[in-house]
DOVOLO-197568 format. One record per residue: x, y, z of N, C-alpha, C in turn; residue number from 1; residue in three letters. Coordinates in Angstrom, 3 decimals, decimal comma. Last residue first. Example, Ala and Ser with C-alpha at 12.3 -4.5 7.8 and 13.67 -1.06 7.14 Angstrom:
((12,850; -2,250; 7,080); (13,670; -1,060; 7,140); (12,900; 0,030; 7,870); 2; "SER")
((13,190; -5,690; 7,800); (12,300; -4,500; 7,800); (13,200; -3,300; 7,800); 1; "ALA")
This chain:
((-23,955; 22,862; 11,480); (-24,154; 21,133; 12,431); (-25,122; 21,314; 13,342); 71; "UNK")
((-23,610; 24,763; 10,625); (-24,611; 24,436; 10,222); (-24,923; 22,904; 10,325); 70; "UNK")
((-21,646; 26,080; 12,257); (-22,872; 26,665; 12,386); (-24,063; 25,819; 12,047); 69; "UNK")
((-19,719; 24,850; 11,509); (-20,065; 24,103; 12,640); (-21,408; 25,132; 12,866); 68; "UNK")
((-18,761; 25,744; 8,800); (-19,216; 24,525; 9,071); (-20,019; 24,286; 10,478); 67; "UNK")
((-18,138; 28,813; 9,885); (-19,184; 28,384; 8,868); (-19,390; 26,824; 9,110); 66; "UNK")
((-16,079; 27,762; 11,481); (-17,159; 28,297; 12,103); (-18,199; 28,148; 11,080); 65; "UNK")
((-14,285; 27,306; 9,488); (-14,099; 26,437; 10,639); (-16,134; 26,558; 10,812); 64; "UNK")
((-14,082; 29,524; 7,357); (-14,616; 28,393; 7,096); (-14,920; 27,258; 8,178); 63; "UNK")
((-12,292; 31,611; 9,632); (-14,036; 31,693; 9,086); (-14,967; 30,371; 8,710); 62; "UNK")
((-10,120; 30,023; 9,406); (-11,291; 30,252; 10,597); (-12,450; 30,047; 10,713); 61; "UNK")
((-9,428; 30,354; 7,413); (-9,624; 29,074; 7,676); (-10,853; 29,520; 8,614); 60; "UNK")
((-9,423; 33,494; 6,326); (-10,196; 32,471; 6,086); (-10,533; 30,989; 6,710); 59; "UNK")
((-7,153; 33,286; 9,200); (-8,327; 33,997; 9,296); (-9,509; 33,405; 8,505); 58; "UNK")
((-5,051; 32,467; 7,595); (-5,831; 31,974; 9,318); (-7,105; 32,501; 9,423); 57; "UNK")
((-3,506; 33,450; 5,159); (-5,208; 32,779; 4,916); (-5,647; 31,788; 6,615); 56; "UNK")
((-1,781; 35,215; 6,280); (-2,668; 35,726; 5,312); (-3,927; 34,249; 5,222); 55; "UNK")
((0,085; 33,464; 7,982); (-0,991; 34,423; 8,936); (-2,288; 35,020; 7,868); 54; "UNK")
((1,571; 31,185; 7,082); (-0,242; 31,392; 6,885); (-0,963; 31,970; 7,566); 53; "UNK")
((4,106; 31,648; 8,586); (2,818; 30,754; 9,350); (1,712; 30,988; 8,901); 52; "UNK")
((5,310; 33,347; 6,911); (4,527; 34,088; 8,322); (3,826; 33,329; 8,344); 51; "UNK")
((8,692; 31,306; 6,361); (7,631; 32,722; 5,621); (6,499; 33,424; 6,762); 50; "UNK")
((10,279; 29,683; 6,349); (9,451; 29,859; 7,773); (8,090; 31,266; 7,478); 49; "UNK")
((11,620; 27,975; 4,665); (11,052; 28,813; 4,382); (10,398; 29,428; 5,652); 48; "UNK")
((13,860; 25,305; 4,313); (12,767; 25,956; 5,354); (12,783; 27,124; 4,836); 47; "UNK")
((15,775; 23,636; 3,117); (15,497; 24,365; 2,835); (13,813; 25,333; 3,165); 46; "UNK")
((16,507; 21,609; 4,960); (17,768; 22,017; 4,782); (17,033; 23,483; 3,553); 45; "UNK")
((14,296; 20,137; 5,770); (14,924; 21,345; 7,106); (15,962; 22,076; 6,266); 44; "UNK")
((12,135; 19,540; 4,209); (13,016; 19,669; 3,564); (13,755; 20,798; 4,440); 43; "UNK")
((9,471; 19,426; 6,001); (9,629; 18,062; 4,752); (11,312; 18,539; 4,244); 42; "UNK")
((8,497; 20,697; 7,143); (9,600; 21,084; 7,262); (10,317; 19,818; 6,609); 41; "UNK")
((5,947; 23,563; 6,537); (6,847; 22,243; 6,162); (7,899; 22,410; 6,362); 40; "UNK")
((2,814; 25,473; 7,054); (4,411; 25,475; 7,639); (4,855; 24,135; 6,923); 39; "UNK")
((0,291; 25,634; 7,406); (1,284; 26,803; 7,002); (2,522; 26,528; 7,142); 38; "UNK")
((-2,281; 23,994; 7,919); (-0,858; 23,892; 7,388); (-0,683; 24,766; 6,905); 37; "UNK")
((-4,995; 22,085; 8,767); (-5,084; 23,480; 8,137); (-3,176; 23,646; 8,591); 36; "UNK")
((-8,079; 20,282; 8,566); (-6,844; 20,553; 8,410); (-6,584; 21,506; 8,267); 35; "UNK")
((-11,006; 19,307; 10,271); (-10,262; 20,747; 9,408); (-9,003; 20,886; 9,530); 34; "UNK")
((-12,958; 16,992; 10,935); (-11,482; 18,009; 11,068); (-11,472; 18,527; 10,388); 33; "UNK")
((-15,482; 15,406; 12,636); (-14,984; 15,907; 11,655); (-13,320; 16,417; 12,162); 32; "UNK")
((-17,738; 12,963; 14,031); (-16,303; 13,418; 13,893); (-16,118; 14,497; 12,804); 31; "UNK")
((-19,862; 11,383; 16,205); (-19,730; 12,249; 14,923); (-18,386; 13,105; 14,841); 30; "UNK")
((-19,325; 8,129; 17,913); (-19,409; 9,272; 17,991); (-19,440; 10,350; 16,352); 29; "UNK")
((-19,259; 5,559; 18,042); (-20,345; 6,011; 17,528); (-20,468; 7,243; 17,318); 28; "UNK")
((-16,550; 4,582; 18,883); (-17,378; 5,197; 19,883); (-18,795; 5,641; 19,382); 27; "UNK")
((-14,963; 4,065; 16,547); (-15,434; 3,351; 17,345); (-16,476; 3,300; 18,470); 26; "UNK")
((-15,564; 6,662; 15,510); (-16,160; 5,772; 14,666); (-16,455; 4,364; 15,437); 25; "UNK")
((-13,634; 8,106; 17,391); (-14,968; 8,188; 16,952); (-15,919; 7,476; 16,331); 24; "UNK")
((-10,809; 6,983; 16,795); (-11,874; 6,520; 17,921); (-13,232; 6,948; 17,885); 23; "UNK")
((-10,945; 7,353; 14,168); (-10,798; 5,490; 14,443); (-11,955; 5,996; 16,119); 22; "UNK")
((-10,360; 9,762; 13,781); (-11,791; 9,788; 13,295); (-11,937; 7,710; 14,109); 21; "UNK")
((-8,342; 9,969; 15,483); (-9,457; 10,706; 16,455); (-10,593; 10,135; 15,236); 20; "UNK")
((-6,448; 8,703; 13,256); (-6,724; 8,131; 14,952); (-8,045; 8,575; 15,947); 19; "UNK")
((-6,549; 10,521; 11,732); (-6,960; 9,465; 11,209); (-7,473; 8,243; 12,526); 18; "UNK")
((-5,171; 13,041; 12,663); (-6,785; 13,295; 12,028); (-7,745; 11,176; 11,950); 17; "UNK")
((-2,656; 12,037; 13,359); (-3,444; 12,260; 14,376); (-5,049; 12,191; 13,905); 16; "UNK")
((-1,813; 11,276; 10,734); (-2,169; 9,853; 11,676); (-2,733; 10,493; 12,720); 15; "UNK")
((-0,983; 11,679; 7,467); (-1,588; 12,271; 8,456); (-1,917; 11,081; 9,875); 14; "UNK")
((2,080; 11,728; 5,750); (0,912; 10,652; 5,810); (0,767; 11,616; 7,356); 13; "UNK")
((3,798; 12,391; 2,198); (3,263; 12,555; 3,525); (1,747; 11,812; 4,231); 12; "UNK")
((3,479; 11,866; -0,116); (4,613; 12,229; 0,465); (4,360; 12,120; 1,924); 11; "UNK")
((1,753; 10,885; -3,355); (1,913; 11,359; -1,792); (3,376; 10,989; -1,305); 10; "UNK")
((1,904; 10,287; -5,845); (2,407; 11,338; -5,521); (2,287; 11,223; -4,256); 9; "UNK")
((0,683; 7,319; -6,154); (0,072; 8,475; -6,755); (0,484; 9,718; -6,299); 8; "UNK")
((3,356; 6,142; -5,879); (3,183; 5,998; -7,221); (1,538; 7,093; -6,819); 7; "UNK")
((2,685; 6,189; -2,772); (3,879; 6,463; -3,696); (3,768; 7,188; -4,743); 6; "UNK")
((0,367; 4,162; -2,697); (0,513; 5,540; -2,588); (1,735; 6,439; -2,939); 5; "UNK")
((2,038; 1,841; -3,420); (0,833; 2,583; -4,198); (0,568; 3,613; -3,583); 4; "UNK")
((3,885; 1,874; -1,581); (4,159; 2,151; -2,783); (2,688; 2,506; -3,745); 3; "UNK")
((2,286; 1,181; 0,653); (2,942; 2,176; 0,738); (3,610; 2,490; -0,667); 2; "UNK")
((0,823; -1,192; 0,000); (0,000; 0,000; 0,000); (0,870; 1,261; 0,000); 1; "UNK")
């Protein structure tokens, strides 16, 4: 599986989002997330630290709250 994902470009693998939806799902419970990434350090030897996606925090936000308004 790890080469087939490979072979469709991924690089990276999420496990906290994937663990809280396992225990929810085990628990019956209703789950969501909202990812949200300003930063990589996939490549320390060429870090960018640029401003932590201070320009789109705010949209996220917004979109956070828009969703949970209409739960």
């Amino acid at each position: 599986m790890v080469e087939y994902r490979k072979s469709e470009g991924c690089s990276t693998v999420e496990m906290e989002c994937a663990a809280l939806a396992a225990c929810a799902q085990k628990r019956g419970a209703s789950f969501g997330q909202i990812l949200y990434t300003a930063d990589s350090l996939a490549n320390i030897y060429a870090h960018d630290e640029r401003d932590w996606g201070k320009g789109s925090l705010r949209k996220a936000l917004e979109l956070c709250i828009a969703v949970l308004r209409t739960i």
